[in-house]
ZADO-1210 file (C-alpha; in nm, 4 decimals, padded with zeros to 6 digits):
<atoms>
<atom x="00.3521" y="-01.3783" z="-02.1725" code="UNK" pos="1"/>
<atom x="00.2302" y="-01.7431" z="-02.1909" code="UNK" pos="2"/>
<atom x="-00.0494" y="-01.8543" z="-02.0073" code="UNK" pos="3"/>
<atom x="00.1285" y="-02.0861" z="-01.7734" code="UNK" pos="4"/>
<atom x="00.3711" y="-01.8059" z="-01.6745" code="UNK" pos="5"/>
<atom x="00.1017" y="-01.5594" z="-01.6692" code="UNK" pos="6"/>
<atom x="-00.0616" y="-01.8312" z="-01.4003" code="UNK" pos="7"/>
<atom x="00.2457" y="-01.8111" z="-01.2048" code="UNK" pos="8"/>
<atom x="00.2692" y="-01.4474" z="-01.1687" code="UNK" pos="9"/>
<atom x="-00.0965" y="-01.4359" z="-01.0475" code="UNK" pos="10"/>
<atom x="-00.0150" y="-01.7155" z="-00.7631" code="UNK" pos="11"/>
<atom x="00.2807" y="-01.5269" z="-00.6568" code="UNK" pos="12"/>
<atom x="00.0749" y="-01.2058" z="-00.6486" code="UNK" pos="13"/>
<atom x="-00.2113" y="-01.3294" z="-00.4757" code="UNK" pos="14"/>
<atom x="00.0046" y="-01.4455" z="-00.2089" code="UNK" pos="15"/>
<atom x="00.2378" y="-01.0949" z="-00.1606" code="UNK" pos="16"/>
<atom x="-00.1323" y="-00.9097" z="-00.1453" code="UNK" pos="17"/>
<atom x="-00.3178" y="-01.1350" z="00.1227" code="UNK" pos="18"/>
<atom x="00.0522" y="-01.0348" z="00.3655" code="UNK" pos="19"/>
<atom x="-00.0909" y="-00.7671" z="00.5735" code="UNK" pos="20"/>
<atom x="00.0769" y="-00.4281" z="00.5641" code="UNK" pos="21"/>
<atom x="00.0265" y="-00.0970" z="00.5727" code="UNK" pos="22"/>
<atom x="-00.1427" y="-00.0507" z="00.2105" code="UNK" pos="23"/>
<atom x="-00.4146" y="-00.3351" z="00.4399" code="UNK" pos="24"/>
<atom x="-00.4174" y="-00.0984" z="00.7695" code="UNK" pos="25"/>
<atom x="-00.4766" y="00.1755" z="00.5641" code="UNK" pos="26"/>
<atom x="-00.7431" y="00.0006" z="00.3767" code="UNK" pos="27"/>
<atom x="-00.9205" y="-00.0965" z="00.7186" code="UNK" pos="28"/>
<atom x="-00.9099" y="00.2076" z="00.8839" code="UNK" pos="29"/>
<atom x="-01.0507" y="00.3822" z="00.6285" code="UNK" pos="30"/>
<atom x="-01.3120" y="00.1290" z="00.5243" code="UNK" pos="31"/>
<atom x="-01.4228" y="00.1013" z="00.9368" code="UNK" pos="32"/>
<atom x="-01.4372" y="00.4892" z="00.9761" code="UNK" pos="33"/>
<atom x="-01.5389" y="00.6236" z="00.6658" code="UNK" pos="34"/>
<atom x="-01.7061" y="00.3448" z="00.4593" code="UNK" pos="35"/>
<atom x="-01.5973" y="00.1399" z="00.1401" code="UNK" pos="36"/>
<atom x="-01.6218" y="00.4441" z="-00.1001" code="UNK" pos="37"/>
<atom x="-01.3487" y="00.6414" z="00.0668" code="UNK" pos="38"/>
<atom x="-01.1736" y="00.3251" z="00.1402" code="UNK" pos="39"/>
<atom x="-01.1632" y="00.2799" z="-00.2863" code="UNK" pos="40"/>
<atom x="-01.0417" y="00.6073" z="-00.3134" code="UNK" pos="41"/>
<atom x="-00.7413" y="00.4964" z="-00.0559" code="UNK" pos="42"/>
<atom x="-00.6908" y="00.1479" z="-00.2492" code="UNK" pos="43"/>
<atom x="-00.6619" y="00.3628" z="-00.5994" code="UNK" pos="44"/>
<atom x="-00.4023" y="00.5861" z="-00.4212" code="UNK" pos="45"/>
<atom x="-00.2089" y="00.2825" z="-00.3583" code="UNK" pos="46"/>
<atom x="-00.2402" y="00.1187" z="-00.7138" code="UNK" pos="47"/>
<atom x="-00.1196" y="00.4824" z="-00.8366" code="UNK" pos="48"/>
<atom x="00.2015" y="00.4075" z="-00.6342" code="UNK" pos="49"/>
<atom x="00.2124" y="00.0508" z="-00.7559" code="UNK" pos="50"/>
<atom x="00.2140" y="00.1565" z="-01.0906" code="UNK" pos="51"/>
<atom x="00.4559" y="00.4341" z="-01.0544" code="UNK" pos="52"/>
<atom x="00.7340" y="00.1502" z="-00.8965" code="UNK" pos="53"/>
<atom x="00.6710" y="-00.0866" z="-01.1429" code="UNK" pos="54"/>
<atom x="00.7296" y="00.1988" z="-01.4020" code="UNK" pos="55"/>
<atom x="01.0732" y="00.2582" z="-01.2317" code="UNK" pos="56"/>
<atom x="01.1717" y="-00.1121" z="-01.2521" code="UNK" pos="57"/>
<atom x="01.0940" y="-00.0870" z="-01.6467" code="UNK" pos="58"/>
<atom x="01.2962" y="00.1767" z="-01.6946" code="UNK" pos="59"/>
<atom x="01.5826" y="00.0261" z="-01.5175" code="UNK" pos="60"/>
<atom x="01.5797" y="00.2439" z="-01.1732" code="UNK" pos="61"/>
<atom x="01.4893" y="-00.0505" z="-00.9215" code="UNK" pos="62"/>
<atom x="01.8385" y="-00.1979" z="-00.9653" code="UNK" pos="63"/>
<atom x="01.9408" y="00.1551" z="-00.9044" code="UNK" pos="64"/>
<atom x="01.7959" y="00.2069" z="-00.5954" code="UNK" pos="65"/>
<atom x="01.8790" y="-00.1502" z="-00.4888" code="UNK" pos="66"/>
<atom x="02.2306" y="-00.0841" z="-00.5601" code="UNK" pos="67"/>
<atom x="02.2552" y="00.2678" z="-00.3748" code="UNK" pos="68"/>
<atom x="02.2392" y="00.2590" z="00.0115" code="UNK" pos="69"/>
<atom x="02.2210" y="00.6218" z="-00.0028" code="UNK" pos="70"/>
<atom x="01.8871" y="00.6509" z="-00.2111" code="UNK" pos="71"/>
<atom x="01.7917" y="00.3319" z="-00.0604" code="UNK" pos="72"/>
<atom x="01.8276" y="00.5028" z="00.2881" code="UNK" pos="73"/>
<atom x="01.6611" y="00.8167" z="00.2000" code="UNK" pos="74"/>
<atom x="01.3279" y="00.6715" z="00.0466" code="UNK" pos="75"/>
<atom x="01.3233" y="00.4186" z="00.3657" code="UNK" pos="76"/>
<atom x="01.3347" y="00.7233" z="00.5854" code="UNK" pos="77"/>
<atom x="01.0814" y="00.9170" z="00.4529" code="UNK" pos="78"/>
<atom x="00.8294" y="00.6727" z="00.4250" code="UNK" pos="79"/>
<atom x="00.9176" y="00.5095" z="00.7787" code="UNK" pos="80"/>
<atom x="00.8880" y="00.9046" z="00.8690" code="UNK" pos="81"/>
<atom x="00.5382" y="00.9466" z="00.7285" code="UNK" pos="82"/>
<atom x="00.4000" y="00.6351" z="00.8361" code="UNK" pos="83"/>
<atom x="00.4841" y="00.7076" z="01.1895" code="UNK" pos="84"/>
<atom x="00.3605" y="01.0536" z="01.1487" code="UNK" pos="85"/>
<atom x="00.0100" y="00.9172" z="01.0406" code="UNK" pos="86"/>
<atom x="00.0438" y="00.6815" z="01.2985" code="UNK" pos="87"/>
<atom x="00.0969" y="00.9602" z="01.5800" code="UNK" pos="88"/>
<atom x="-00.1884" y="01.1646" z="01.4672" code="UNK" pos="89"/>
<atom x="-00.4623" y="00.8741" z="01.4187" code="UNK" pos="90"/>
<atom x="-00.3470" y="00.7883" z="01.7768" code="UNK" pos="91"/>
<atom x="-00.3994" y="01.1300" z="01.9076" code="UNK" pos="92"/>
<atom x="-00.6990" y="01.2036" z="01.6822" code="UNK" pos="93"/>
<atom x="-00.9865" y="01.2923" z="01.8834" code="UNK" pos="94"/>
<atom x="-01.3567" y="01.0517" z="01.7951" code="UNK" pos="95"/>
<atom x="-01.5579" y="01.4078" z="01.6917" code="UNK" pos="96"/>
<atom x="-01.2596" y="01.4020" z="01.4171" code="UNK" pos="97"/>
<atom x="-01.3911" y="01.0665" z="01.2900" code="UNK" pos="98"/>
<atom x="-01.0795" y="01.0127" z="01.0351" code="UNK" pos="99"/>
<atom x="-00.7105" y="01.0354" z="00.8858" code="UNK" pos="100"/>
<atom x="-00.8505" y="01.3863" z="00.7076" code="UNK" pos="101"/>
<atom x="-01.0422" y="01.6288" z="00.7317" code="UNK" pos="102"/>
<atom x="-01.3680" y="01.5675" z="00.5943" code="UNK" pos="103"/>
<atom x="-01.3484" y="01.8486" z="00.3087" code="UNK" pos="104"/>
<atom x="-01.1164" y="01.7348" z="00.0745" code="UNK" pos="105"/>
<atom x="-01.1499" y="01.3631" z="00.1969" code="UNK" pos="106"/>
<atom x="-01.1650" y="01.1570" z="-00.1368" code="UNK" pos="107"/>
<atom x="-00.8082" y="01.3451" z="-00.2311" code="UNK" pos="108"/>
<atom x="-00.6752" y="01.2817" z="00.0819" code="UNK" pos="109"/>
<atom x="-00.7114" y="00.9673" z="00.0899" code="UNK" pos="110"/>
<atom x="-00.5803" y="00.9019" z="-00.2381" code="UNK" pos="111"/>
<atom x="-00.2597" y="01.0967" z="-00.1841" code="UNK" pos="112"/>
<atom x="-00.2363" y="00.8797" z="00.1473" code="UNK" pos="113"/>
<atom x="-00.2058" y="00.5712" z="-00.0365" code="UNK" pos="114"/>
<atom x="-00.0110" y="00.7116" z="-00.2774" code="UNK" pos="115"/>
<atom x="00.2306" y="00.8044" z="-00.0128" code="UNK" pos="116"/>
<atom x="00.1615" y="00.4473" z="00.1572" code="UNK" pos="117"/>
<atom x="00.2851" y="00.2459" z="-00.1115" code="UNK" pos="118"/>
<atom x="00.6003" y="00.4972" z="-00.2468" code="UNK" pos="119"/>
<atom x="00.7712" y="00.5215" z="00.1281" code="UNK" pos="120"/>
<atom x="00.8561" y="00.1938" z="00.0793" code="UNK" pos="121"/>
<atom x="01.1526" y="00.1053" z="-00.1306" code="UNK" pos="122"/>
<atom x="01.1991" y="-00.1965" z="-00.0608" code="UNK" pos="123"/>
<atom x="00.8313" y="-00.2830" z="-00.2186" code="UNK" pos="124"/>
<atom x="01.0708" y="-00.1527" z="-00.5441" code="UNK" pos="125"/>
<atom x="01.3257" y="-00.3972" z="-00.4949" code="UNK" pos="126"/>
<atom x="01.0715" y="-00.6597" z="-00.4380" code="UNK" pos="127"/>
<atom x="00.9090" y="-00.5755" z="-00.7789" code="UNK" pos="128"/>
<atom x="01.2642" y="-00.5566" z="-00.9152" code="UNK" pos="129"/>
<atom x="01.3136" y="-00.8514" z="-00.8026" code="UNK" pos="130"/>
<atom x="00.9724" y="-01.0625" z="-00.8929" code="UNK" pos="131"/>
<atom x="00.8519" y="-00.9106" z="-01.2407" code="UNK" pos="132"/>
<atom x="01.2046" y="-00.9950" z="-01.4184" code="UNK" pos="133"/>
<atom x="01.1464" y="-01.4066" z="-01.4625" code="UNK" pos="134"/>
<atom x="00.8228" y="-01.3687" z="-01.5612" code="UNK" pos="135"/>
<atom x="00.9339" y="-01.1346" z="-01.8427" code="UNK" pos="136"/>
<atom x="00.9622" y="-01.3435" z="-02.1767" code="UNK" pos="137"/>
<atom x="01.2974" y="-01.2022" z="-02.3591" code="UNK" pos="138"/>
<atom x="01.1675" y="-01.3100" z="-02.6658" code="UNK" pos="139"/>
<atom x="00.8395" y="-01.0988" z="-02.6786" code="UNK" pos="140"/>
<atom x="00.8176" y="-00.7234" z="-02.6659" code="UNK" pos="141"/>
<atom x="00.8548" y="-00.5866" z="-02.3131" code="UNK" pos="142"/>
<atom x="00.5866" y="-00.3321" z="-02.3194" code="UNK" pos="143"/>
<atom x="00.2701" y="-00.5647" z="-02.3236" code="UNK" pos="144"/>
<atom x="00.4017" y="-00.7723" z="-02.0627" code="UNK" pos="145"/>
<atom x="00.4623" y="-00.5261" z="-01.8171" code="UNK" pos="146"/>
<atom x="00.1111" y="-00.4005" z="-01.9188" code="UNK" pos="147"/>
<atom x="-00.0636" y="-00.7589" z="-01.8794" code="UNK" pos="148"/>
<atom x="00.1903" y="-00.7289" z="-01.5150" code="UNK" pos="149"/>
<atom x="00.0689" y="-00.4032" z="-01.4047" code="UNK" pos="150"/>
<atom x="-00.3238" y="-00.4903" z="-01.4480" code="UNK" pos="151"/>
<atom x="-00.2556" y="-00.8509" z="-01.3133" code="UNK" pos="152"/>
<atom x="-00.1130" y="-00.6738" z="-00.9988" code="UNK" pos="153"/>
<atom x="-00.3390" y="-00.3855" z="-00.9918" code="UNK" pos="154"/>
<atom x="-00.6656" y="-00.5812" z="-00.9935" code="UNK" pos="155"/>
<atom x="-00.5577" y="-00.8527" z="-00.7658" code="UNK" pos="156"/>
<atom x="-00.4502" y="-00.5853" z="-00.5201" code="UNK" pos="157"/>
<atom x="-00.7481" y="-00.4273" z="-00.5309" code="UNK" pos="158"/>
<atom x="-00.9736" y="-00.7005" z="-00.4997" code="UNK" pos="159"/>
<atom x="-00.8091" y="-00.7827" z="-00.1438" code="UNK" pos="160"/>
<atom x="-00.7516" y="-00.4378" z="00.0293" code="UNK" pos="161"/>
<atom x="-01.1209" y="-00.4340" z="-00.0716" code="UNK" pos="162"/>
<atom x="-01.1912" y="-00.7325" z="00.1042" code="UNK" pos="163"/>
<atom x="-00.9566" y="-00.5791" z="00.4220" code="UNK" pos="164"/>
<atom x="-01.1681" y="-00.2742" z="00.3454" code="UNK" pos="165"/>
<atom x="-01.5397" y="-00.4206" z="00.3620" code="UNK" pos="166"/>
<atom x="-01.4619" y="-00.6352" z="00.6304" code="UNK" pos="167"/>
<atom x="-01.3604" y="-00.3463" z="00.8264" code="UNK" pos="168"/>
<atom x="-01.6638" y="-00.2037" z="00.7033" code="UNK" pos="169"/>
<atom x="-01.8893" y="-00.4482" z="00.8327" code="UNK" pos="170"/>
<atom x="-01.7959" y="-00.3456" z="01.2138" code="UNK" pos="171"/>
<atom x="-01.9435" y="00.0180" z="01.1806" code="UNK" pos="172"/>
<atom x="-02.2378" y="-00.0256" z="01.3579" code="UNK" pos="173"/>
<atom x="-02.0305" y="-00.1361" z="01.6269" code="UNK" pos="174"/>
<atom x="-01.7860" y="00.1577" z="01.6717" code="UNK" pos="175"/>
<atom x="-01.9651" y="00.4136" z="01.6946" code="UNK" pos="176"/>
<atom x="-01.9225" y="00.5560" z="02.0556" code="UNK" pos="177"/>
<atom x="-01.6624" y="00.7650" z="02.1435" code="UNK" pos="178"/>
<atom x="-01.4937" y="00.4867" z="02.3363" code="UNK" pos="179"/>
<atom x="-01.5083" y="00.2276" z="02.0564" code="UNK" pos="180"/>
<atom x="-01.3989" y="00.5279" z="01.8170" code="UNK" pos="181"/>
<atom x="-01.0854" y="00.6267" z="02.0174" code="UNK" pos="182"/>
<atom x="-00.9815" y="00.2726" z="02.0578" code="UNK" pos="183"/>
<atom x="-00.9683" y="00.2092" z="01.6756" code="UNK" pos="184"/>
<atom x="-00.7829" y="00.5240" z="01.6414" code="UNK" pos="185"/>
<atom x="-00.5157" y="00.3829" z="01.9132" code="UNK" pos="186"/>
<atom x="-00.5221" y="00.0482" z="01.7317" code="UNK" pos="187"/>
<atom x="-00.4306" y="00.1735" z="01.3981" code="UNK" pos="188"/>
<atom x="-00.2070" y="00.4186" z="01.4970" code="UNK" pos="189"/>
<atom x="-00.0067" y="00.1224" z="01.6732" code="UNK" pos="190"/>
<atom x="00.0015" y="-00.0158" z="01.3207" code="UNK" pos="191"/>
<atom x="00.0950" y="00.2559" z="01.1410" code="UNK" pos="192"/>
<atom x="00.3821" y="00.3807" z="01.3936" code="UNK" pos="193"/>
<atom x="00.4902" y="-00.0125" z="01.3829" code="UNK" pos="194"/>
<atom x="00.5047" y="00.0059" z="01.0448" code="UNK" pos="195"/>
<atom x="00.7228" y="00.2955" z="00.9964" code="UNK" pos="196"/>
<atom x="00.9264" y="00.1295" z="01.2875" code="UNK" pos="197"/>
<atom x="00.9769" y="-00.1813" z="01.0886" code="UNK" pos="198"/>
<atom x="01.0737" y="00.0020" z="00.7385" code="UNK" pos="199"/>
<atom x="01.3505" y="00.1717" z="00.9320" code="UNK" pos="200"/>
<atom x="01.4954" y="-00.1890" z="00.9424" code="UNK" pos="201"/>
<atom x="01.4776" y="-00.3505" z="00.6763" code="UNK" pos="202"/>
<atom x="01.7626" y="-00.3404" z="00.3816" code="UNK" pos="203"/>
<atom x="01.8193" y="-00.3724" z="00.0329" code="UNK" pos="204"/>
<atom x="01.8484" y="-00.7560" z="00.0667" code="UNK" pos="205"/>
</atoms>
């Protein structure tokens, strides 16, 4: 990949990663309640996923899914499924709780939570179908690109959910009391439950 394409790619990511979503509400309510380090762990879980749908649009399975409303359907649903699900318990989650997890076992469940994040949404697939193809020089070898593509997403993504992450971070000291506490966990379980509201309606196109 030449620079000037490579310099492309990075604009166009920068601007998909600063779109709020629910990799960023994850990313903020973790970061608020819990602190940056668990809020990394979350970010990671979502790169993991990131990494596993770019994988599938190397090997030729994000046309797939773009072309088949069934499979299309069926990753939409479960995702728009968990995401309300998270949604419902944050918003019913009590302030002693203090988070999406339990505390033992946190770090994991965190990660798996981003993990699950980013794959319940297929059409992120069909986006990255989509986006990496024109950058992709036909004349080079198609591994390294989509290596040089993976760590140019990967890093840019996690430099702004950290951002979302420490910002939310910042507000700690703030929301601590049960009152401030119990709002955030309405707040973000809005988000979340609007969020798996919203994947229900989008399509392959």
């Amino acid at each position: 990949m030449s620079l000037p394409l490579w310099l492309g790619f990075l604009a166009t990511v920068l601007v998909v990663a600063f779109s709020p979503g629910p990799g960023a509400a994850l990313s903020m309510s973790v970061g608020l309640q819990h602190g940056y380090r668990h809020a990394l762990t979350a970010i990671l879980g979502l790169q993991a996923a990131l990494l596993m749908q770019l994988a599938l649009v190397a090997a030729g399975l994000g046309a797939l899914l773009a072309a088949s409303e069934p499979a299309f359907l069926a990753v939409k649903l479960a995702g728009a499924g968990y995401l309300v699900w998270l949604g419902v318990k944050k918003w019913r989650e009590s302030p002693a709780e203090g988070g999406l997890v339990p505390a033992s076992g946190a770090r994991g469940g965190f990660f798996f939570q981003g993990v699950l994040v980013n794959l319940g949404n297929p059409k992120a697939i069909v986006f990255i179908a989509a986006l990496v193809p024109p950058f992709i020089d036909s004349g080079l070898p198609r591994l390294p690109q989509f290596l040089v593509i993976g760590a140019t997403m990967c890093c840019v993504d996690i430099l702004v959910m950290s951002g979302y992450a420490l910002l939310a971070g910042h507000f700690r000291g703030v929301a601590r009391g049960n009152r401030a506490m119990r709002l955030q966990n309405r707040i973000f379980g809005g988000v979340f439950v609007a969020a798996g509201l919203a994947l229900t309606a989008t399509s392959r196109h």
